[in-house]
C-alpha positions in Angstrom: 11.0 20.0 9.8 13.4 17.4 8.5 15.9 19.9 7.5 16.0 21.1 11.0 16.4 17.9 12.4 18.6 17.1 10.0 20.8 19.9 11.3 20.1 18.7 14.6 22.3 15.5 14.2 25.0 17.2 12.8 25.3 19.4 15.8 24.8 16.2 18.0 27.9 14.4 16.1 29.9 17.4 15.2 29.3 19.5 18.3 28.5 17.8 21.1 30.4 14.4 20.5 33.0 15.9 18.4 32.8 13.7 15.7 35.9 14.9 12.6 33.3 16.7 10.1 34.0 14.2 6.7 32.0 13.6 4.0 31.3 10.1 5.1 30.1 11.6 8.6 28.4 14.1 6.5 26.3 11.9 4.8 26.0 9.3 8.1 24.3 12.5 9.5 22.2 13.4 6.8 21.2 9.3 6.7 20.5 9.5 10.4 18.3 12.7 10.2 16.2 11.5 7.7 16.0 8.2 9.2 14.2 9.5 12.4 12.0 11.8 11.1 10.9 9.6 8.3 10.4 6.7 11.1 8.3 8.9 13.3 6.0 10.5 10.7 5.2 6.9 9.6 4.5 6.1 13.4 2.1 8.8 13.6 0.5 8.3 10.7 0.1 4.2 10.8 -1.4 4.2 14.3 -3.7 7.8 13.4 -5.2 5.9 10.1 -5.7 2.9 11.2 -7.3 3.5 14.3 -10.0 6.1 13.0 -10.5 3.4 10.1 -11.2 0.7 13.1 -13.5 3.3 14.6 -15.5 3.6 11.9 -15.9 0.3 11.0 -17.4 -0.2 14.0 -20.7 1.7 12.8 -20.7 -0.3 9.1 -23.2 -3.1 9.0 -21.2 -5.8 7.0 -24.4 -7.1 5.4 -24.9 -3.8 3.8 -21.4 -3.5 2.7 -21.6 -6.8 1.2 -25.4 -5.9 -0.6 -23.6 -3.2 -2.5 -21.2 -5.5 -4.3 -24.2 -6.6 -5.9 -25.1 -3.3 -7.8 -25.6 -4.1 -11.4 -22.2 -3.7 -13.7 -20.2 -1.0 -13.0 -22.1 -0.4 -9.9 -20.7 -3.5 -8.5 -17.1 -2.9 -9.6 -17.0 0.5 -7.5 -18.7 -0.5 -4.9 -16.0 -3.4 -4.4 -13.1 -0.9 -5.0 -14.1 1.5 -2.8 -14.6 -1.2 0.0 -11.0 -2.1 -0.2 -10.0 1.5 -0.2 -11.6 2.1 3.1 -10.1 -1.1 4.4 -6.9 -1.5 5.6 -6.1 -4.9 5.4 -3.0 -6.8 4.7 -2.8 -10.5 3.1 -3.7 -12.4 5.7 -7.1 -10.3 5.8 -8.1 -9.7 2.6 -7.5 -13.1 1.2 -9.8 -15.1 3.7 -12.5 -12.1 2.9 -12.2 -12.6 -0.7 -12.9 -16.1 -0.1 -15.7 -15.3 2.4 -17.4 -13.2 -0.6 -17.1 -15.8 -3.5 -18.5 -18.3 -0.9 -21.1 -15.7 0.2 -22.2 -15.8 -4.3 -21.2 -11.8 -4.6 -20.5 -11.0 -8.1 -16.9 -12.2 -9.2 -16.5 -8.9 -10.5 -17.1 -7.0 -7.7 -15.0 -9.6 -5.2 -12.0 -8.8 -7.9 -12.3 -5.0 -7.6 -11.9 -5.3 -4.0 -9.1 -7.4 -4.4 -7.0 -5.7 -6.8 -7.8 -1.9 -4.6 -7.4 -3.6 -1.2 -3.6 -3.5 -1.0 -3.2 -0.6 -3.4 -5.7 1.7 -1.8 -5.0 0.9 1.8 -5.5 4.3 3.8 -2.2 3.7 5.0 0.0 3.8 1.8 -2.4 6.6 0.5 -1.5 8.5 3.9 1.9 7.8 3.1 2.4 8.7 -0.3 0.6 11.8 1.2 3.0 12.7 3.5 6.0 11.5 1.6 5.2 13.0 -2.4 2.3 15.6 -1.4 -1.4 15.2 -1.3 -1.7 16.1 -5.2 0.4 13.0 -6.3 -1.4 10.9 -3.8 -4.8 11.9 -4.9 -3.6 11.6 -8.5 -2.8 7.5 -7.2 -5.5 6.9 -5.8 -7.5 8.0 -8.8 -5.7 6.1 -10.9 -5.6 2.6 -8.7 -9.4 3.5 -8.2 -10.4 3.2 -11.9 -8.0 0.9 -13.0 -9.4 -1.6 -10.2 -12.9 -0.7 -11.2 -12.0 -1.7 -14.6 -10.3 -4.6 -14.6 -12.5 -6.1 -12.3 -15.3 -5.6 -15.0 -13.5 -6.9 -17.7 -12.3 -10.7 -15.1 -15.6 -10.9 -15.0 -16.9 -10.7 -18.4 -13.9 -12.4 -19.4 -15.9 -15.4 -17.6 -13.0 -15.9 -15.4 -15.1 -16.7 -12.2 -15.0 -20.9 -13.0 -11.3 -21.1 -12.4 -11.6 -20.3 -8.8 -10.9 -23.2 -6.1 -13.8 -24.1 -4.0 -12.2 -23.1 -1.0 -14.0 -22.4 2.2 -13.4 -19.8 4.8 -12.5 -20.3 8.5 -12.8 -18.8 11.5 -14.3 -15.4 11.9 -14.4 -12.5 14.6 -16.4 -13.1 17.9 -17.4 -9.6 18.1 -19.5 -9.6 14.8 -22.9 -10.6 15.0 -25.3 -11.0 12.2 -23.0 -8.6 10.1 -23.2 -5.5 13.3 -20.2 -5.0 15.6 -21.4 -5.5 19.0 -18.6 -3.2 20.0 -20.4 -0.4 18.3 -22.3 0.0 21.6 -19.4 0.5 24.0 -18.9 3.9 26.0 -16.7 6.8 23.4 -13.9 6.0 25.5 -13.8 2.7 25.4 -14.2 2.6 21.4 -11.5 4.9 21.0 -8.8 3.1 23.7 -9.5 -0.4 21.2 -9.0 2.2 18.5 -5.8 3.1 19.2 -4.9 -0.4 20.2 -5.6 -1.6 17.2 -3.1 1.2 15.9 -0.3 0.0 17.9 -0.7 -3.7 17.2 -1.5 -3.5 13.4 1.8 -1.6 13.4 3.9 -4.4 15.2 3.9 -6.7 12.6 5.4 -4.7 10.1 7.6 -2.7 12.3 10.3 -4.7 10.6 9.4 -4.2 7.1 9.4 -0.7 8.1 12.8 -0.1 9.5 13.5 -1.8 6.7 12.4 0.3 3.8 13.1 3.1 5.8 16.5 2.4 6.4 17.4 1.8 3.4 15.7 5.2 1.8 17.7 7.0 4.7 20.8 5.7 3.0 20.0 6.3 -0.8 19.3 9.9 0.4 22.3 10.5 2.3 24.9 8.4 0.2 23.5 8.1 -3.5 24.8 11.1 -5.6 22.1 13.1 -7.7 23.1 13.4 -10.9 22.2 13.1 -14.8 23.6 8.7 -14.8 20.2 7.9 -12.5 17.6 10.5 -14.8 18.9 8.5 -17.6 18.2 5.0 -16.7 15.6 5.6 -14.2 13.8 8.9 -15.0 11.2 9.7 -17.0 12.3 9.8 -20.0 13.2 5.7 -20.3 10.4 4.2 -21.3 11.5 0.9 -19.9 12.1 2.2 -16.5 8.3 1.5 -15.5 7.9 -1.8 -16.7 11.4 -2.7 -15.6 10.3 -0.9 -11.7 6.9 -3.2 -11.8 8.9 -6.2 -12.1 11.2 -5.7 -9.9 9.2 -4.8 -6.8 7.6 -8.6 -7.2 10.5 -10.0 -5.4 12.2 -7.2 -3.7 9.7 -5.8 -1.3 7.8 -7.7 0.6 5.0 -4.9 1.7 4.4 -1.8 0.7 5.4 0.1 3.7 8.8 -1.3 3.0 9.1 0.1 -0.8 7.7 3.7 -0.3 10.4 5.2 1.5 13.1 3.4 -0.7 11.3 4.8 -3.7 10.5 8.1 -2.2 14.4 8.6 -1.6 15.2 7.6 -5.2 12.4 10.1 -6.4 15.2 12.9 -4.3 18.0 11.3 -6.4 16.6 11.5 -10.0 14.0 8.3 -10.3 11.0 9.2 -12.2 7.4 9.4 -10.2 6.0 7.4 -12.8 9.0 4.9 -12.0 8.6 4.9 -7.9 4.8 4.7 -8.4 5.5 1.4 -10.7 7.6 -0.1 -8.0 5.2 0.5 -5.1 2.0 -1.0 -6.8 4.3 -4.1 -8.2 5.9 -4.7 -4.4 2.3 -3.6 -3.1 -0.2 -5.6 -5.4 2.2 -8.6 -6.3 3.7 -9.3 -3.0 4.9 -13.1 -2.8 2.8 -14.0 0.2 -0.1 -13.0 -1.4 0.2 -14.6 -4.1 0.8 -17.4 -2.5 -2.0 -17.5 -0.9 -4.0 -17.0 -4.1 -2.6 -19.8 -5.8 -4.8 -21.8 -3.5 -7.6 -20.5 -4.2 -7.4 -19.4 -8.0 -6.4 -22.0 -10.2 -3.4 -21.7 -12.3 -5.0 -19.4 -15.3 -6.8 -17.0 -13.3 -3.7 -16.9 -10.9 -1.4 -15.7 -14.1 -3.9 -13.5 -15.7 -4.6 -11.5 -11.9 -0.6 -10.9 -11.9 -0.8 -10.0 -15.1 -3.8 -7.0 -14.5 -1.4 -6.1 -11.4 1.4 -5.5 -13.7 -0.9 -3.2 -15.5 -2.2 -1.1 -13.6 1.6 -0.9 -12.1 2.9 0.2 -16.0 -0.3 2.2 -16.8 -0.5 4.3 -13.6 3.6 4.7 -13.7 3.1 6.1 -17.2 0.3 8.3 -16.3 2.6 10.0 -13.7 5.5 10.3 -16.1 3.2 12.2 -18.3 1.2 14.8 -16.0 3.9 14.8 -13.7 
């Protein structure tokens, strides 16, 4: 499909509009084609995942949810990180519900599971890493994300980290939940799945310019950067600093994830390592600056540190992983 409407450009500039056929104009083409049809899978797929998830959430009593994060051990720890997997929340939701369940007394460990999977489980990015490096990879992710997030949420709270959080208290609070139950759960079909799809289309206007974004600059690593052996050899799988070196860099550079996954999809085409690319989404993804910013007011200065820290791991571990079975 992207071929074909890759070819689809070129006979748009070369035949139609006559455009001289140069290698420049060659790869503008190429750029273009990938652009749109990059664009308009992420469309589909943002408004599709997030509406269904918005459905079903509807039907979830919150007061149950919230009773399994306190299964005993373990029990706790996957309960929390599948929570955040099924949620697909940015910053500005997660953080004011991580604060709603340390105020609400749910185990630490459990509230840091859910924190660490929220933004790297996301239905969205998993749909997207899906659609973009095949359901195998994806699954492979989310496995990965999924244990590492039970894990380390275990070992915060053993590590008896819970005493260096802020008391901090949460405000606000949606006017359709009552008691825990979303009163929109007894609305007509229709009318659930119309506020469904609306909450598609306005999740997806926020970040529709983190999108373009990421995905224009992925159109133009794929239609300008050479493949070749230079890029394997400092960013494939064989360097072993490529993954750490990926994790660190996606702190600063990319603001949300939706932004680094087509840029590092596109350097996957031109030589990058999957371990690498998967390193840079979960440091851009679980280390973004305005989250942590928003965490540094409610985790004191230790806990803050040692939480980027366990995101940096999972980022090397999981990029490593891939490098290996990959």
């Amino acid at each position: 499909m992207q071929d074909k409407l890759i070819v689809l450009v070129k006979s748009l500039f070369f035949e139609v509009l006559d455009f001289e056929t140069t290698p420049f104009m060659e790869s503008l083409t190429k750029s273009l084609g990938n652009f749109i049809f990059i664009t308009l899978e992420l469309f589909i797929l943002f408004i599709a995942i997030t509406a269904l998830i918005e459905f079903v959430m509807m039907h979830v009593s919150q007061h149950k949810l919230q009773r399994l994060f306190k299964g005993k051990g373990l029990l706790g720890n996957i309960a929390g990180s599948l929570f955040g997997a099924v949620t697909p929340f940015c910053a500005c939701s997660t953080i004011p519900m991580t604060v709603g369940f340390l105020n609400a007394n749910l185990p630490f460990g459990s509230v840091m599971s859910f924190l660490i999977s929220s933004p790297l489980l996301n239905p969205i990015i998993v749909a997207m890493l899906g659609a973009t490096v095949g359901v195998v990879n994806a699954t492979v992710y989310f496995i990965l994300a999924f244990t590492l997030s039970v894990v380390f949420g275990y070992l915060l709270e053993k590590g008896g980290l819970a005493k260096h959080v802020r008391s901090v208290k949460v405000s606000g609070g949606s006017d359709h939940i009552v008691d825990g139950i979303d009163k929109r759960r007894l609305l007509p079909l229709s009318k659930k799945v119309n506020i469904s799809l609306k909450a598609g289309v306005d999740s997806l206007k926020p970040i529709l310019g983190y999108l373009f974004f990421g995905v224009a600059i992925g159109a133009m690593i794929y239609g300008y950067l050479p493949e070749g052996d230079t890029i394997a050899k400092y960013a494939g799988g064989d360097n072993f600093w490529a993954v750490p070196l990926a994790a660190i860099v996606g702190i600063p550079l990319y603001i949300r994830a939706e932004t680094a996954i087509p840029i590092a999809m596109s350097l996957i085409t031109k030589g990058v390592g999957m371990g690498t690319a998967i390193s840079l989404i979960i440091g851009g993804a679980g280390m973004a600056i305005p989250e942590m910013s928003m965490l540094a007011k409610i985790f004191k200065p230790k806990l803050l540190i040692i939480f980027v820290a366990v995101i940096f791991l999972v980022a090397v571990i999981s990029g490593y992983v891939f490098n290996v079975i990959v």
